[in-house]
GUTOR-437374 format. One record per residue (C-alpha): residue in one letter; x, y, z; residue number from 1. Coordinates in nm, 3 decimals. Example, Ala and Ser with C-alpha at 12.3 -4.5 7.8 and 13.67 -1.06 7.14 Angstrom:
# residues 2
{timi A,{1.230,-0.450,0.780},1}
{timi S,{1.367,-0.106,0.714},2}
***
This chain:
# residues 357
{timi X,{2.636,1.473,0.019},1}
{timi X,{2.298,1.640,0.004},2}
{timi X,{2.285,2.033,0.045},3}
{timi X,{2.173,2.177,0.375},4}
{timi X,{1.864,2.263,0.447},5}
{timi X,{1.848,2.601,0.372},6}
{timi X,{2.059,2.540,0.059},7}
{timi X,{1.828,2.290,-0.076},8}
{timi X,{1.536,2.554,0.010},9}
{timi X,{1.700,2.859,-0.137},10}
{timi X,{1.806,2.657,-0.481},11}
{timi X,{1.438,2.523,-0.470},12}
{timi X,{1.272,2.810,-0.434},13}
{timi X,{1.543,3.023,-0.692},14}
{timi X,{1.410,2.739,-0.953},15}
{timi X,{1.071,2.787,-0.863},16}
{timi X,{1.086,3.154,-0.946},17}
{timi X,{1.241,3.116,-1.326},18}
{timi X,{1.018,2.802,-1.396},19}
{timi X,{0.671,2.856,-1.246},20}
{timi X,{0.353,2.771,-1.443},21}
{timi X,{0.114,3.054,-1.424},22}
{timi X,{-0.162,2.957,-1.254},23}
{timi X,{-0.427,3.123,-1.152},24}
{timi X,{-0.466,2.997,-0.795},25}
{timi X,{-0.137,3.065,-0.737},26}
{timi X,{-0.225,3.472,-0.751},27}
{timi X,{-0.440,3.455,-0.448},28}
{timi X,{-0.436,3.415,-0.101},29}
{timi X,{-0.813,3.289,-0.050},30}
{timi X,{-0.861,2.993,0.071},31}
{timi X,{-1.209,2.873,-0.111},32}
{timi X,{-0.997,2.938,-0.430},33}
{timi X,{-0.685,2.712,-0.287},34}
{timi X,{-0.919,2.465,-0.141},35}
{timi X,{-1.138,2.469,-0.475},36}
{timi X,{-0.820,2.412,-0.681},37}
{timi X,{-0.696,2.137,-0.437},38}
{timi X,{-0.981,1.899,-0.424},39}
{timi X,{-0.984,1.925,-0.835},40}
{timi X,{-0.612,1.873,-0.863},41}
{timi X,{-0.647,1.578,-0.666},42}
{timi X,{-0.557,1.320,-0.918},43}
{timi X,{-0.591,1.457,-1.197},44}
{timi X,{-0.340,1.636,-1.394},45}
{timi X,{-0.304,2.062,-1.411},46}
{timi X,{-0.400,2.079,-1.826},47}
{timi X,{-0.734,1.867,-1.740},48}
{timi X,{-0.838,2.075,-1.422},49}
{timi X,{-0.801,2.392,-1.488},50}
{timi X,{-1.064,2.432,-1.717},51}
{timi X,{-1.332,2.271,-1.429},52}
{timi X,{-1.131,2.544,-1.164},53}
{timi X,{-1.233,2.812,-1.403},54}
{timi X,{-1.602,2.681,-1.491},55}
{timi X,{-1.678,2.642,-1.082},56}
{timi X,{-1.554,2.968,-1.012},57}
{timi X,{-1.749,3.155,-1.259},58}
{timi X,{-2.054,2.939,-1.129},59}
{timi X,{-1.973,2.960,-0.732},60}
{timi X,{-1.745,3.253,-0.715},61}
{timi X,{-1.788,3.223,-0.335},62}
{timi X,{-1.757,2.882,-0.100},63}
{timi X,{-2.135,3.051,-0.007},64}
{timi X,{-2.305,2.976,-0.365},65}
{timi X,{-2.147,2.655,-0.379},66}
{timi X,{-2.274,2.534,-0.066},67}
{timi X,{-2.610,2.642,-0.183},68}
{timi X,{-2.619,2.434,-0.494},69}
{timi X,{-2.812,2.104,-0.528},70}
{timi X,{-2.529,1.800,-0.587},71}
{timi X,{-2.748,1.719,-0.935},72}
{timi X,{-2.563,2.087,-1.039},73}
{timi X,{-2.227,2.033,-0.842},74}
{timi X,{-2.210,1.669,-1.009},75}
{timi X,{-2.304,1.781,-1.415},76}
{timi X,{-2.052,2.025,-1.373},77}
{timi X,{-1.788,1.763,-1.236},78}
{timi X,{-1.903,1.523,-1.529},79}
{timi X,{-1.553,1.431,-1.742},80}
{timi X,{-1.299,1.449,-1.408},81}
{timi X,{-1.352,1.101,-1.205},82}
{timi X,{-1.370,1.039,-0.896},83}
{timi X,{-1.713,1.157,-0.833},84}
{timi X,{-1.682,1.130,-0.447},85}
{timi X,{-1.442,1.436,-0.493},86}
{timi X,{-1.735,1.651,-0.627},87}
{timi X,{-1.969,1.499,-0.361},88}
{timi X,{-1.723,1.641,-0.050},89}
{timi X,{-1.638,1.923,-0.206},90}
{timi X,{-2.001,1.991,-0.185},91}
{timi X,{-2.070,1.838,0.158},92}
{timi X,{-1.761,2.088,0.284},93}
{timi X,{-1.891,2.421,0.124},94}
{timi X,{-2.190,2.361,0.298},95}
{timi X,{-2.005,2.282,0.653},96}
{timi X,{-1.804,2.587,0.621},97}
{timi X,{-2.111,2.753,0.544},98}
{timi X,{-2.306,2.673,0.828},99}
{timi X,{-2.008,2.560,1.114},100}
{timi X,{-1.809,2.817,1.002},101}
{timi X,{-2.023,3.128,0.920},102}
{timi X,{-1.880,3.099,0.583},103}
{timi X,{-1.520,3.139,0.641},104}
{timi X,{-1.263,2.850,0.595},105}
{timi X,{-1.061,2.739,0.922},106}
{timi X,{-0.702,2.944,0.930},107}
{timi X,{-0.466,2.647,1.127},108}
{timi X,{-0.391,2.284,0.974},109}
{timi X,{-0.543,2.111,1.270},110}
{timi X,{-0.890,2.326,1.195},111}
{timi X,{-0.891,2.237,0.832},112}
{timi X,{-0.834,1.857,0.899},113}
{timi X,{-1.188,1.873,1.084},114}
{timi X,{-1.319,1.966,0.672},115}
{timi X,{-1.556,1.711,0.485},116}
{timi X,{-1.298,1.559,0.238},117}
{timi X,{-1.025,1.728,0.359},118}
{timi X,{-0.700,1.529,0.440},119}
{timi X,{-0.321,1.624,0.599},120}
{timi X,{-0.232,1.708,0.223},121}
{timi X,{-0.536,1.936,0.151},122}
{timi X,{-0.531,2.089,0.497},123}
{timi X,{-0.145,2.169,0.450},124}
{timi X,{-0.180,2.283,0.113},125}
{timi X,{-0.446,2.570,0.237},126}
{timi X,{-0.313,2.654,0.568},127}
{timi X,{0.043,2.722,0.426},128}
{timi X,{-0.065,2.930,0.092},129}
{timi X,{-0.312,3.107,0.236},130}
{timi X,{-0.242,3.138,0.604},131}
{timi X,{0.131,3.108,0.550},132}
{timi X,{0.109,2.807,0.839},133}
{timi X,{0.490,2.596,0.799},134}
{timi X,{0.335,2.292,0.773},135}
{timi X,{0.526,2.059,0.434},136}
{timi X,{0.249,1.901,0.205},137}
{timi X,{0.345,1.576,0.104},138}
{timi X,{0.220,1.438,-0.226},139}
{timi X,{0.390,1.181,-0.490},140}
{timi X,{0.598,1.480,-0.657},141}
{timi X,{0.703,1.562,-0.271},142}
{timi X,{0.736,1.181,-0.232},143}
{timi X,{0.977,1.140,-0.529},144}
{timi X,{1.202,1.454,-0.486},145}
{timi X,{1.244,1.426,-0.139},146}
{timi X,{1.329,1.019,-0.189},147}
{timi X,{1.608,1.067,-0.438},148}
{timi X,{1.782,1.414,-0.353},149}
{timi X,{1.832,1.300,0.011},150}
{timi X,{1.816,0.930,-0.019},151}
{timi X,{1.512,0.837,0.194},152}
{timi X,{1.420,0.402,0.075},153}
{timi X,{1.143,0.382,0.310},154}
{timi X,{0.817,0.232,0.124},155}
{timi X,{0.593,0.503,0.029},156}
{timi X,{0.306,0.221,0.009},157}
{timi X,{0.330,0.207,0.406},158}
{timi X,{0.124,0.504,0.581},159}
{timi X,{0.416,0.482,0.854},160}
{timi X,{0.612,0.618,0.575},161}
{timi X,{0.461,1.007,0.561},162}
{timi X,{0.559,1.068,0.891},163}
{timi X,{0.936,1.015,0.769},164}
{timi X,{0.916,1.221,0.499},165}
{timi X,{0.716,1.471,0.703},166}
{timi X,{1.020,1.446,0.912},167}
{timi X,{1.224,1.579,0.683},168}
{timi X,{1.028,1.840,0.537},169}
{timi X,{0.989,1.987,0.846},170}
{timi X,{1.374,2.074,0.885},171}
{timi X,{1.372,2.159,0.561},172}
{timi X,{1.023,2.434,0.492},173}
{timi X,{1.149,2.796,0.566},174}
{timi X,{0.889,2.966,0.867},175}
{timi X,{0.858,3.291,0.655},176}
{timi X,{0.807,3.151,0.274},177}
{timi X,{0.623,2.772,0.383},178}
{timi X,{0.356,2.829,0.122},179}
{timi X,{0.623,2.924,-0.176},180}
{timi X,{0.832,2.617,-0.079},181}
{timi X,{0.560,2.387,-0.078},182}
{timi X,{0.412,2.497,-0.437},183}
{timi X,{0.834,2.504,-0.521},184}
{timi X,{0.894,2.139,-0.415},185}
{timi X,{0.570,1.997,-0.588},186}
{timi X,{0.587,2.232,-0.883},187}
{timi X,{0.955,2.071,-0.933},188}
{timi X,{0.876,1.699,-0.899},189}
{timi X,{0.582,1.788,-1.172},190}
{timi X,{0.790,1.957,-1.409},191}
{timi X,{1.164,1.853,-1.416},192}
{timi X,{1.239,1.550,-1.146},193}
{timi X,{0.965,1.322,-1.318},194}
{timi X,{0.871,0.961,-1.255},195}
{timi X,{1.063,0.855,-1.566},196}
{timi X,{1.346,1.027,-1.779},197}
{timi X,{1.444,1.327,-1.579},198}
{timi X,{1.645,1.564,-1.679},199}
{timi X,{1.933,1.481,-1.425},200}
{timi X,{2.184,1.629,-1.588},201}
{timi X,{2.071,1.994,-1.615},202}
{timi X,{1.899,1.949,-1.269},203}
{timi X,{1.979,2.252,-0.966},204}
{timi X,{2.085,1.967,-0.797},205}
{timi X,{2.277,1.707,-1.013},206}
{timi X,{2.620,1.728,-0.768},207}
{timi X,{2.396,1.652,-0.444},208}
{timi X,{2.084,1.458,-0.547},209}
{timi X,{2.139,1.078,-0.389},210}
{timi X,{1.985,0.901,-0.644},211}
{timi X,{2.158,1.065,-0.901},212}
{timi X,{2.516,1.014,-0.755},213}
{timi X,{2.396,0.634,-0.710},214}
{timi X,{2.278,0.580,-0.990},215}
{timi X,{1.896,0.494,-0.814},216}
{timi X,{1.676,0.731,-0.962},217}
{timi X,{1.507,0.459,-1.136},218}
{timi X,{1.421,0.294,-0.786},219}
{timi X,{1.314,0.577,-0.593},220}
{timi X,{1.121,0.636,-0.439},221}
{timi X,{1.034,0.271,-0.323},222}
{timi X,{0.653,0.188,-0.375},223}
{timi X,{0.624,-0.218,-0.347},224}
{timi X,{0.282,-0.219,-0.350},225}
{timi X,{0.093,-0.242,-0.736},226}
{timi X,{-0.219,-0.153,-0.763},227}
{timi X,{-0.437,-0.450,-0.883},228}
{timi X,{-0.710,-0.391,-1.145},229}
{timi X,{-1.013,-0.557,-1.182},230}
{timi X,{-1.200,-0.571,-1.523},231}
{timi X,{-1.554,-0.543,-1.544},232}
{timi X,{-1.864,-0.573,-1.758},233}
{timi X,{-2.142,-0.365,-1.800},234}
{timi X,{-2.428,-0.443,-1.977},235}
{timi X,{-2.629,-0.199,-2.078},236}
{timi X,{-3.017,-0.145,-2.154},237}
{timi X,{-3.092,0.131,-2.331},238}
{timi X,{-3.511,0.132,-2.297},239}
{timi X,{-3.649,0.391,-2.562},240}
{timi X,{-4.001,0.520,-2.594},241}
{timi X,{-4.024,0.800,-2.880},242}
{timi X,{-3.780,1.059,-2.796},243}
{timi X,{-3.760,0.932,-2.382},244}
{timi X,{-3.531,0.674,-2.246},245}
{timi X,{-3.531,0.532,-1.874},246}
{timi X,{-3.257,0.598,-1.656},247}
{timi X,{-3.156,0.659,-1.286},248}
{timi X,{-2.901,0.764,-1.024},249}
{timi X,{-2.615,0.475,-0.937},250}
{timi X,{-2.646,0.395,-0.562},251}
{timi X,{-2.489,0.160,-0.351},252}
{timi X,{-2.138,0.322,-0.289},253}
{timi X,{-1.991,0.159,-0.593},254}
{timi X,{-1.852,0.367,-0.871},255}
{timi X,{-2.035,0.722,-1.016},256}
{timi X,{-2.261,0.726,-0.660},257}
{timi X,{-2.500,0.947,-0.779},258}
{timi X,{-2.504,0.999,-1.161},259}
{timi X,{-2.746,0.847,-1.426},260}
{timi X,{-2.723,0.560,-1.636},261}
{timi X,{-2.940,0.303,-1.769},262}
{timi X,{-3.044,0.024,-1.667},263}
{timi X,{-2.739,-0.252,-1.603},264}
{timi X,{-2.698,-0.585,-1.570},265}
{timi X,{-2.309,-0.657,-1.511},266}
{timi X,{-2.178,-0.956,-1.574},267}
{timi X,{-1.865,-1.147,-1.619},268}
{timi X,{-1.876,-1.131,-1.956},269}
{timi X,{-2.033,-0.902,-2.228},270}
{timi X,{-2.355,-1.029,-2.332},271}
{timi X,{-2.394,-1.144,-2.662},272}
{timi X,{-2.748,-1.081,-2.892},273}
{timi X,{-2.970,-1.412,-2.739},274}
{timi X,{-2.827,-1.367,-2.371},275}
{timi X,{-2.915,-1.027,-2.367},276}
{timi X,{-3.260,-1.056,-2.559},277}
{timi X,{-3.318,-1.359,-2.234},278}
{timi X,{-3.269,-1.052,-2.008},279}
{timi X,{-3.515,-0.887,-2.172},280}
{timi X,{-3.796,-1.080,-2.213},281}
{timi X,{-3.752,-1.139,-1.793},282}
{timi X,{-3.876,-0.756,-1.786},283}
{timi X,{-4.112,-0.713,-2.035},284}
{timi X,{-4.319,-0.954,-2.230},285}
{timi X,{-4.187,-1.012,-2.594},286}
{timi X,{-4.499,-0.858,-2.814},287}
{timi X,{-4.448,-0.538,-2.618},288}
{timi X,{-4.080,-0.438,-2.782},289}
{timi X,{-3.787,-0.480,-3.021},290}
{timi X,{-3.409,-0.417,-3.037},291}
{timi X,{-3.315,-0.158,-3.228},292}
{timi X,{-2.939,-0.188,-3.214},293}
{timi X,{-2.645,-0.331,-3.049},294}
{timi X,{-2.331,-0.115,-2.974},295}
{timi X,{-2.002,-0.191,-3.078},296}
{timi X,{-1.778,-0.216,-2.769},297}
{timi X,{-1.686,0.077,-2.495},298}
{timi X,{-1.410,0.054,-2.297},299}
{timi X,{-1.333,0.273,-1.999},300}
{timi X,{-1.039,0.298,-1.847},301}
{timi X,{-1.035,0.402,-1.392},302}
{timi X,{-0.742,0.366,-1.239},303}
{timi X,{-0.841,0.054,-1.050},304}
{timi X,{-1.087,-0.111,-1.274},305}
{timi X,{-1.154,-0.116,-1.690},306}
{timi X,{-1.452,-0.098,-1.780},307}
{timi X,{-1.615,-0.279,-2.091},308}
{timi X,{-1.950,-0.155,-2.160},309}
{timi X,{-2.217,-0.261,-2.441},310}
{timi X,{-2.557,-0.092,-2.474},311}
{timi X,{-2.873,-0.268,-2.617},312}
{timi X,{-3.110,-0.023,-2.735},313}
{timi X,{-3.443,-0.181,-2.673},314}
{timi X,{-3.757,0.021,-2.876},315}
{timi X,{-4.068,-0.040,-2.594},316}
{timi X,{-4.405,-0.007,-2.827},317}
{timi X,{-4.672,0.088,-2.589},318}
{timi X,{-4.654,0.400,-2.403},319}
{timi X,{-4.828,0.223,-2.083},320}
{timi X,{-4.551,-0.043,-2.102},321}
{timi X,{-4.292,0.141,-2.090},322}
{timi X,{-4.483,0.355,-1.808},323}
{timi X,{-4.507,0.007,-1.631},324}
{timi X,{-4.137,-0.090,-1.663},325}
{timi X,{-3.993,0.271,-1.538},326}
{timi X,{-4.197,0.182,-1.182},327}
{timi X,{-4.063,-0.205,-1.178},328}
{timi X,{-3.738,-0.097,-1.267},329}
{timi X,{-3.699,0.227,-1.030},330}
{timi X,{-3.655,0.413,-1.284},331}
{timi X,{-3.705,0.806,-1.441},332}
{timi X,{-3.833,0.823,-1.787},333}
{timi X,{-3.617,1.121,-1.923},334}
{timi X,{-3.656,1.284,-2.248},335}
{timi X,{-3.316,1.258,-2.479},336}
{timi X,{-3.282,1.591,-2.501},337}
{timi X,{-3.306,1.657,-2.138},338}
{timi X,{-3.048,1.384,-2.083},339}
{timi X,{-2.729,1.646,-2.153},340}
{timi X,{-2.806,1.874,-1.857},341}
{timi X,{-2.805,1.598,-1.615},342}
{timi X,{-2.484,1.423,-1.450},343}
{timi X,{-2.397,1.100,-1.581},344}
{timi X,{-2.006,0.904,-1.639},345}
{timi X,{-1.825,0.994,-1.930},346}
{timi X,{-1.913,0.615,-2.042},347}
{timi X,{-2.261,0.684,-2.083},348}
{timi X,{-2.207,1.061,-2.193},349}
{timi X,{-1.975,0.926,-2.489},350}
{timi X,{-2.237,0.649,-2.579},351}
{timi X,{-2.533,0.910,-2.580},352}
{timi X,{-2.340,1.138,-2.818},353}
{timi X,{-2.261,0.845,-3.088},354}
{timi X,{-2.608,0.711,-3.119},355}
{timi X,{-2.908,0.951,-2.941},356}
{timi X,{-2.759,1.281,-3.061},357}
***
């Protein structure tokens, strides 16, 4: 039998107390710091994104200076978390409550859901720790702890699903501590009721938990949906005049929308030396250049797609040439040096450091 709900939240929030990480958003009550911490927590794990909470902070200490910032700056300092359309709402949103909001973040869930890039999770997240709003916050530790302590098998793949485990958490969040009980129940699916091998035994609640008593904490919660990835191929032209290379911002809504790479010609296969030298010589006529080198093989690893990446660093010998190819090719002609200040994937970051640097 699973505790009550005020048992469960007082043994939740007694283990929360003794086992807390210290954290620096978790010592304030403004929201732009919440919200900041939020949208960079958003997959991605607390070791990796607390040292971008602390860098954008010192930079925009206020959602004001943030919202002031060009994207180019928002994005290079974003460069190394994923998911650049994080970076690019968090920007669009500092600049809404900026001007929509005189500066000051919404104070009710239902106001912060009307945020750029702000969903139910987000918008419960702020409006209970700093507004102290009971609304639960439902995330995959939330998912996973409320699934096997009370026994919940509905597919957390279906969107129907939330609402049941909303449900639940409602008659379960306490009106005067929602914002402690919320950071309790996801700090405790983070740390001790993980997705694999946890620590049942020694758990607060090891003679209640469900799963535990039926032996299902392996299948809980229920998620029959797998994520399919696709594998793709980058080719990559490195063109190189002196000590400038061209390059220029992705577009098209597909992957790293707005950072700089080269030019790219993906395929469904790496291209080997002749194929790519053919791509080549369709740009450029063949007196005009040579190929330097050919990289050994990158691979880059998203959550839905891998990456394999090659570069082929092509020398162009005539300044006007490569003058001529940057305008065909839509192109900036950027000097190598200049090329760490501006925002680019990790890919091409990692590739520039081997070989340009």
């Amino acid at each position: 039998m699973a505790e009550s709900n005020q048992a469960f939240s007082n043994i939740l929030i007694r283990w929360y107390e003794r086992h807390k990480r210290d954290l620096p958003w978790r010592e304030t009550k403004d929201p732009y710091a919440i919200w900041l911490s939020e949208i960079i927590l958003q997959q991605t794990r607390v070791a990796q994104g607390l040292p971008y909470f602390q860098k954008f902070i010192a930079r925009f200490p206020a959602v004001g200076s943030l919202a002031q910032a060009s994207q180019e700056e928002v994005l290079a300092l974003w460069q190394g978390l994923g998911y650049y359309s994080r970076a690019r709402n968090l920007h669009a949103c500092a600049q809404m409550v900026a001007s929509q909001y005189d500066g000051k973040f919404p104070n009710t869930y239902k106001e912060l859901l009307q945020l750029k890039g702000v969903g139910a999770y987000t918008a419960a997240a702020i409006a209970s720790f700093a507004f102290n709003e009971a609304v639960p916050v439902v995330d995959g530790n939330v998912y996973r702890v409320v699934s096997r302590v009370f026994g919940l098998h509905d597919d957390i793949s279906n969107a129907s699903t939330r609402k049941v485990f909303e449900g639940r958490l409602v008659s379960l969040i306490p009106s005067d501590t929602p914002g402690e009980f919320n950071q309790a129940i996801m700090e405790f699916g983070a740390l001790h009721c993980t997705p694999s091998a946890p620590d049942c035994k020694n758990c607060v609640f090891s003679h209640s938990c469900f799963a535990f008593r039926n032996n299902e904490v392996a299948n809980l919660p229920v998620k029959t949906k797998k994520v399919k990835v696709l594998n793709r191929y980058f080719n990559y032209f490195v063109f190189q005049f002196g000590e400038e290379v061209l390059m220029g911002s992705r577009k098209d809504k597909d992957i790293w929308l707005g950072l700089h790479d080269f030019f790219i010609r993906e395929k469904d296969e790496l291209l080997d030396e002749d194929a790519a030298l053919g791509e080549v010589k369709r740009l450029i006529s063949p007196e005009s250049w040579e190929l330097i080198d050919i990289s050994a093989t990158y691979k880059h690893v998203l959550t839905h797609r891998i990456i394999y990446a090659r570069f082929f660093r092509v020398r162009i010998l005539m300044h006007e040439d490569f003058r001529l190819l940057s305008e065909r090719l839509g192109l900036n002609t950027i000097s190598i040096s200049d090329t760490a200040g501006i925002s680019k994937p990790v890919l091409i970051a990692n590739y520039l450091n081997d070989t340009l640097f």
